[in-house]
C-alpha positions, 0 to 999 in steps of 0.5 A: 362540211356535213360530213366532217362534223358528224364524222368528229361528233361521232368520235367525240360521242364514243370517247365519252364512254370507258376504255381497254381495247380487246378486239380486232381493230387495226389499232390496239389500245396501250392504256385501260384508264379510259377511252384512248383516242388513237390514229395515224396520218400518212402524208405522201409525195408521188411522182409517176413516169407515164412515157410521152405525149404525142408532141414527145414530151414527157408525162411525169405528173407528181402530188403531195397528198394524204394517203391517210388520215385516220383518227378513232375511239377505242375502249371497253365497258364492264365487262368483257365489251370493248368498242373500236371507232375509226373515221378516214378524213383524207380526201384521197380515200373518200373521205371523211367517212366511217372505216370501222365501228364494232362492238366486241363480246369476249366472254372467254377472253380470247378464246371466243370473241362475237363482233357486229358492226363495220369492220375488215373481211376476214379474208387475205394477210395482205388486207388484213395487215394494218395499212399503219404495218404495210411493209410496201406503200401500197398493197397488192394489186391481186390483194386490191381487187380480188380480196373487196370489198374490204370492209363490211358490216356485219357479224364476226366469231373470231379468237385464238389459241396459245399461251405465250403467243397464238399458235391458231387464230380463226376468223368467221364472218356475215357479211352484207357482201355491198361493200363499206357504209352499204346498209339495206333501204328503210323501205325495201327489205329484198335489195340485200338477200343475199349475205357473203360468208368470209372465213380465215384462220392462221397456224403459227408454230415456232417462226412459221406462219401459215394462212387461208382464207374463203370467202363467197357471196351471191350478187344481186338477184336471179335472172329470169333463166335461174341464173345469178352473178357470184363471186368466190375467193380462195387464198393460201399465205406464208410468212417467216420472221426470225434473225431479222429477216422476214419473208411474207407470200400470198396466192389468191384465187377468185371466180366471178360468174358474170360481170361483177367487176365490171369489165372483160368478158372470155366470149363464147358463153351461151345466151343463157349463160353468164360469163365466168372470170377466173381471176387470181395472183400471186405476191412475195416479200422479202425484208431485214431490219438492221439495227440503226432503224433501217429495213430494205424491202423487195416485192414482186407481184402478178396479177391475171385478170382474166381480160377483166378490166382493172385500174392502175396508178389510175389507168384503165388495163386488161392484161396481166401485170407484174410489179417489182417493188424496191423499197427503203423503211425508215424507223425513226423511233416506234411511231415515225416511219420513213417509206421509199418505194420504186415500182416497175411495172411490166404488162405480160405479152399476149399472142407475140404482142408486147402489151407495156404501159408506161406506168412507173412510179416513186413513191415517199411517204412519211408516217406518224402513229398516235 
């Protein structure tokens, strides 16, 4: 109860200032005659098929819930300073807690911007898709493990470049690298030396798009031998829109050196050693809109995780996974959306061994945008 009272006095101080929105928040701002309150909701219905318990019954379990529920603050100060808060207050995403609060310098307009607060990592066009823009119900799972923690606080150089529309747009940011609403003790300076460095930028000539993004980070402390957990990221994105069709893809590649995930382990390291995970995946899109407000979606994914261990639809898995998502949008008008989304899931064989899990899902949500 705390939490949601000063997750709503928190909204309510920020909109007592002026507004305009000028930054790189998942929610643009659509009037400068004050503080905006804006947001979205995403009430959800799922139902999974998970095979049959040992008596032969089957296991379909299913919930209405909010995937979603997020309401925020934008606006700006004279002059060239714009602010962007943002709260989740749907249980299913932990909250209510603090998304996204930023302030935003814009001295040579787009061009140059500098941003310091809790905001995404500049790192994968998956994750930096507004979840209110996603074009499946759910992201990648090589976007939801390899490109966290999503959100961190700390300082971002960002703009673009071009008159009629961006050709090249850049993102560089200092990170804390411990994750959403992880801040350094009031009385122990050395439990966050270390910062990550995050980095992307995007190339848009005519309907193409082109993308990558970096980002590495150091974990914890060094052993007693010199050695340190650390993570690095690499990925590589394509997009194409035009004729209403549009395809979007995106590879990602990622190095742990010890357990930062918390799972697996390739076997073999010297003592003195700390393992190394060469995680990565890949995921493609292709959709068309129609002009009656309908928009079929087809997605396929892969993700190896290097026998780490990594969750699905809340099932705890080591092998490498692909999913084909076959889905229906529905626009009823520009702030309602309609999703349907089948996924099928098939767990890659190792050795001869078949390694399937029953972990089908349907998915249907509907949004609303504010």
């Amino acid at each position: 109860m705390k939490k949601v009272i000063l997750s709503i006095s928190l909204l309510f101080i920020v909109s007592l200032f002026s507004s305009s929105l000028f930054s790189q928040g998942c929610v643009e701002a659509t009037s400068e005659d004050g503080p905006q309150l804006v947001g979205y909701i995403q009430p959800q219905f799922d139902y999974y098929f998970f095979g049959d318990d040992p008596n032969g019954n089957a296991i379909k379990p299913s919930s209405f819930y909010f995937k979603r529920a997020r309401v925020g603050v934008v606006g700006s100060i004279p002059y060239d300073i714009s602010y962007y808060v943002m709260a989740e207050f749907s249980p299913a995403a932990s909250g209510p807690q603090l998304l996204d609060a930023f302030v935003s310098y814009a001295p040579f307009g787009k061009y140059v911007k500098f941003s310091m607060g809790q905001f995404k990592s500049p790192f994968s066009l998956e994750l930096n898709t507004p979840c209110h823009a996603l074009h499946t119900i759910r992201r990648s799972t090589v976007v939801n493990e390899l490109a966290s923690p999503f959100r961190e606080l700390g300082f971002m150089l960002l703009g673009s470049f071009g008159k009629e529309r961006d050709i090249i747009s850049y993102k560089v940011a200092i990170l804390n690298g411990t994750g959403i609403n992880n801040i350094l003790s009031s009385t122990n300076y050395d439990d966050n030396q270390n910062k990550d460095i995050a980095a992307r930028v995007v190339f848009a000539p005519w309907k193409f798009k082109i993308g990558a993004s970096y980002r590495t980070g150091l974990i914890g402390t060094k052993s007693s031998n010199g050695d340190q957990k650390s993570r690095t990221r690499y990925a590589a994105d394509l997009g194409f829109e035009g004729w209403n069709f549009r395809f979007q893809g995106e590879y990602i590649f990622g190095q742990d050196i010890g357990k930062v995930d918390g799972g697996g382990g390739c076997g073999g390291k010297a003592t003195n050693e700390l393992d190394k995970f060469d995680k990565g995946g890949y995921w493609a899109m292709a959709m068309y809109s129609f002009n009656f407000g309908l928009e079929p979606v087809i997605k396929y994914e892969y993700y190896n995780p290097d026998n780490g261990a990594y969750k699905f639809l809340g099932k705890t898995q080591v092998y490498p996974q692909s999913t084909l998502t076959v889905g229906l949008n529905y626009f009823l008008n520009d702030w309602t959306r309609l999703q349907l989304n089948y996924l099928y899931n098939a767990e890659v064989a190792t050795n001869g061994d078949i390694n399937e899990y029953k972990n089908d899902a349907l998915m249907f949500q509907v949004q609303v945008k504010f």
